[in-house]
C-alpha positions in Angstrom: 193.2 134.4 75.6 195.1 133.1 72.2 193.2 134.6 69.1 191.8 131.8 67.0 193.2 131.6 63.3 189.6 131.7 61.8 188.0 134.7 61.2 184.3 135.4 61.4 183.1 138.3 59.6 181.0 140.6 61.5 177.3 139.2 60.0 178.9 136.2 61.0 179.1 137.5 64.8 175.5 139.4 64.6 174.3 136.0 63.3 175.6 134.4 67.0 174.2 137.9 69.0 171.1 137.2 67.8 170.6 133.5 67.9 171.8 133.6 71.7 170.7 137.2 72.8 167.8 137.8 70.8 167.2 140.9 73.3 170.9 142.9 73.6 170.4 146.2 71.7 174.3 146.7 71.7 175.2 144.8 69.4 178.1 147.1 67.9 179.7 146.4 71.5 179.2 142.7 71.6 180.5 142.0 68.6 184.1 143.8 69.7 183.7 141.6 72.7 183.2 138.5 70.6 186.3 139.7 68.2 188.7 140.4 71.6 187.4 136.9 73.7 187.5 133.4 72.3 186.0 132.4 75.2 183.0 133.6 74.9 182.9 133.0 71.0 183.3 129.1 72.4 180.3 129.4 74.2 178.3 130.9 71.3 179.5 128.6 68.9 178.2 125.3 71.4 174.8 127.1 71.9 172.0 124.9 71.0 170.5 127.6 69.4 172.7 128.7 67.5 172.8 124.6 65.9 169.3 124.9 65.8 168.4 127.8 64.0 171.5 127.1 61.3 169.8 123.4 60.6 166.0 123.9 61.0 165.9 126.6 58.2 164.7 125.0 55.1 167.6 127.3 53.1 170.6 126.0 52.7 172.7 126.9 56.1 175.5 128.2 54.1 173.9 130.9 52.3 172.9 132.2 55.8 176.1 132.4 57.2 180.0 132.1 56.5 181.7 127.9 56.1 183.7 128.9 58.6 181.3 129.7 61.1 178.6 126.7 60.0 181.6 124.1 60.4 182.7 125.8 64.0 179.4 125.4 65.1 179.5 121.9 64.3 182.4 120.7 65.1 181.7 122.3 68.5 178.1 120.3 68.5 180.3 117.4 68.2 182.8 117.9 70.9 179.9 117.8 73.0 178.2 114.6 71.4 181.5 113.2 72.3 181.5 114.2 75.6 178.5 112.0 76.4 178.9 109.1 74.3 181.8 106.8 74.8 182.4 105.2 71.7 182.2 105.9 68.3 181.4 103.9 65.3 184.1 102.3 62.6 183.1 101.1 59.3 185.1 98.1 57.2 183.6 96.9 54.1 182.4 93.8 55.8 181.4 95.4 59.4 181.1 98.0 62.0 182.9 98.3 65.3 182.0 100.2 67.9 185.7 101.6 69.9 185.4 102.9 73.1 187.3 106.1 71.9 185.6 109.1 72.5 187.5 110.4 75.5 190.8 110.6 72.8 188.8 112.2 70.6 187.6 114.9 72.5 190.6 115.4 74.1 192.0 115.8 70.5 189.3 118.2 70.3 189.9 120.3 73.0 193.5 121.3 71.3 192.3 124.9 69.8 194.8 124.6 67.0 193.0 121.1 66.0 189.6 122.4 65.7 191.0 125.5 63.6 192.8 123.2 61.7 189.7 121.1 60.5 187.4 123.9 60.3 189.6 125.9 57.8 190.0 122.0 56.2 186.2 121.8 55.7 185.8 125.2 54.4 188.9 124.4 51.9 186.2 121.4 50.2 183.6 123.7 49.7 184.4 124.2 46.1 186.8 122.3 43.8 189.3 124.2 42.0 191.9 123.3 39.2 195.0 124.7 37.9 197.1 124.3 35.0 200.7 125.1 35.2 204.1 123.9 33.2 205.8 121.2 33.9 209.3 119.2 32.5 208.4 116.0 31.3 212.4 115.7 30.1 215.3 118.4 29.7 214.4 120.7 27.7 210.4 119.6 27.3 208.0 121.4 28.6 204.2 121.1 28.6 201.2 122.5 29.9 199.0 120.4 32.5 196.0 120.7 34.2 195.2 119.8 38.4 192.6 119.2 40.6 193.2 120.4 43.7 190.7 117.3 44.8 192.9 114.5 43.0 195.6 112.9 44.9 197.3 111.4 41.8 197.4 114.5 39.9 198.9 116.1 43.0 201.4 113.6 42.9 202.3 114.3 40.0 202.3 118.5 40.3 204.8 117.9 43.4 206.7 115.7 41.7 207.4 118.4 39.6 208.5 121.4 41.6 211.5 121.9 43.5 211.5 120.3 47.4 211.3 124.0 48.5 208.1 124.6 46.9 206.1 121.3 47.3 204.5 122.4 51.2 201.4 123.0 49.6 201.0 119.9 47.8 201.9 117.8 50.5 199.7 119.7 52.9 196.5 119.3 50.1 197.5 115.6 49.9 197.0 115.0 53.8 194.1 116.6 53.7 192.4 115.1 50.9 192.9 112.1 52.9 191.3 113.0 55.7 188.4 114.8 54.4 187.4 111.6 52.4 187.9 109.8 55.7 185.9 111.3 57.7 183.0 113.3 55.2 183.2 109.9 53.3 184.1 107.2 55.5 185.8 104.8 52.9 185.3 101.3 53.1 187.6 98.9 52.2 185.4 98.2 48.6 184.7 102.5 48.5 186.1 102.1 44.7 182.9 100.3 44.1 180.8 102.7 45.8 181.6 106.2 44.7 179.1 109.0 45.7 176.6 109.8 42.8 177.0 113.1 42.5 181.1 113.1 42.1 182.1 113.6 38.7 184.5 111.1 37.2 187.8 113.0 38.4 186.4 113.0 42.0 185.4 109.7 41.5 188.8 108.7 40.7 190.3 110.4 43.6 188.1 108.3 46.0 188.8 105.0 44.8 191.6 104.3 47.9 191.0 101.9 50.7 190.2 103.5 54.1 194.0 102.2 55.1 195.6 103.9 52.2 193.7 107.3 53.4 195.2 106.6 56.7 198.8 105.8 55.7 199.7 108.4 52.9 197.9 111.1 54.8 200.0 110.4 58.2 202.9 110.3 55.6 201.9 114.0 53.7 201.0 115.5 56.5 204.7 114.3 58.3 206.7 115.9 55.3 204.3 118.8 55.4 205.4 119.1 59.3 208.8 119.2 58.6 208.9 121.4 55.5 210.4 124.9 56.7 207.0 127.0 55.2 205.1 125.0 57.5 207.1 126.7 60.0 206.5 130.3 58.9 203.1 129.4 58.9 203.3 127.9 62.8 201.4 125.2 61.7 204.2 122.2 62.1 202.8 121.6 65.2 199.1 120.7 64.5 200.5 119.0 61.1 202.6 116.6 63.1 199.9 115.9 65.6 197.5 115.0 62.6 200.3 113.2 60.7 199.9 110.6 64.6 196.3 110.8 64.7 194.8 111.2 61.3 192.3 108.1 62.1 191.1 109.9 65.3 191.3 113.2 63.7 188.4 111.5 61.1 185.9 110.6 63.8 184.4 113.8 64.7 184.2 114.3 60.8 182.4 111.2 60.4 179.8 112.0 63.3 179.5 115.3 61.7 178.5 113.7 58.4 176.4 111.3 59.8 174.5 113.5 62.6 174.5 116.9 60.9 175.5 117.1 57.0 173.7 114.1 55.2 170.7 115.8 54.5 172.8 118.2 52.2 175.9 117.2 52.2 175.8 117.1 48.6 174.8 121.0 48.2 177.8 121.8 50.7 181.0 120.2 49.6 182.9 119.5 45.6 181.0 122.3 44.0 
């Protein structure tokens, strides 16, 4: 069985032994079993009880467990809400359509490498961060800049700056931004008119695309992200390229995770 690329920490994996087998008293055992066998980590991570017991505590989820193991959970809640509705919802700025979808989206699902992929995406979102580096504006001038790693624009303008050999991880942060904000946010077509409260005015900034733009310069990052020889060393050209086809359906379970499981707090969880 192929080892995921997330890794839980060992609370992480007593959290699951004792959510779904509130009796075992082996639990040093177990959790080597859960470490060696993804596919019985699967079936932990889609246990009701598990969902339940993360949600249903009036503390934050997070401070109970690891991001990476509260967004596996859900996202695997979500496979399975897939799996029995057929369609999901799709919001313009002037309506919603339902699209008989879901069976693409779960079978995007089912790809191990995906779910990874947008697990370790979510987790990346949980806090902002910003850099400052030097840049050439002109030969021979230099000056000092600050990023956001949550602003496209000033992305843009980091990459722009560095040498094609170095630019993977901007490109890759680009894509992503994109679709994050697609499916924690679902951006209408007037979202620059209807920024979340809570963003500060950089975030704000960085939100103020339509959902279409989202769509086309993330299938464009993540493409040159694909292609670029560290995403190779990595071995994640593969689920880059797939994402860089399906970035819209790639946003869906996002958006019925927002919707179904995060709005309560979504606030407390993500841009800190």
């Amino acid at each position: 069985m192929r080892r995921s690329r997330l890794i839980f920490s060992n609370d992480d994996l007593l959290f699951l032994l004792k959510t779904v087998m509130p009796d075992s008293t082996d639990h040093e055992r177990m959790v080597r079993v859960l470490q060696e066998d993804d596919e019985i980590l699967e079936g932990m991570l889609a246990d009701e009880r598990v969902l339940r017991r993360l949600l249903d505590d009036p503390s934050l989820p997070l401070f109970r467990v690891s991001p990476a193991l509260f967004f596996s959970v859900l996202l695997a809640r979500v496979k399975l809400d897939l799996e029995k509705q057929p369609w999901t919802l799709e919001r313009t700025s002037r309506l919603s359509m339902v699209l008989f979808d879901s069976p693409q989206v779960v079978e995007l699902l089912k790809n191990k490498e995906v779910r990874d992929y947008l697990a370790a995406l979510l987790v990346s979102f949980v806090r902002v961060n910003s850099f400052s580096t030097t840049v050439r504006v002109r030969n021979g001038v230099w000056r000092r800049v600050r990023f956001s790693d949550f602003d496209i624009d000033s992305l843009l303008r980091y990459g722009s700056a560095l040498d094609e050999s170095q630019r993977f991880p901007a490109y890759k942060r680009i894509a992503d931004i994109c679709l994050f904000t697609l499916g924690i946010f679902s951006p209408r077509h007037d979202s620059a008119d209807a920024p979340l409260a809570f963003l500060n005015e950089g975030l704000r900034m960085a939100l103020r695309r339509s959902r279409e733009d989202y769509i086309a310069q993330g299938g464009t990052f993540y493409r040159l992200a694909s292609r670029h020889r560290e995403a190779a060393s990595l071995r994640l050209s593969e689920v880059l390229g797939l994402l860089s086809e399906k970035i819209a359906l790639a946003a869906k379970p996002l958006t019925v995770m927002s919707a179904k499981y995060l709005a309560p707090f979504k606030d407390q969880v993500f841009l800190q």
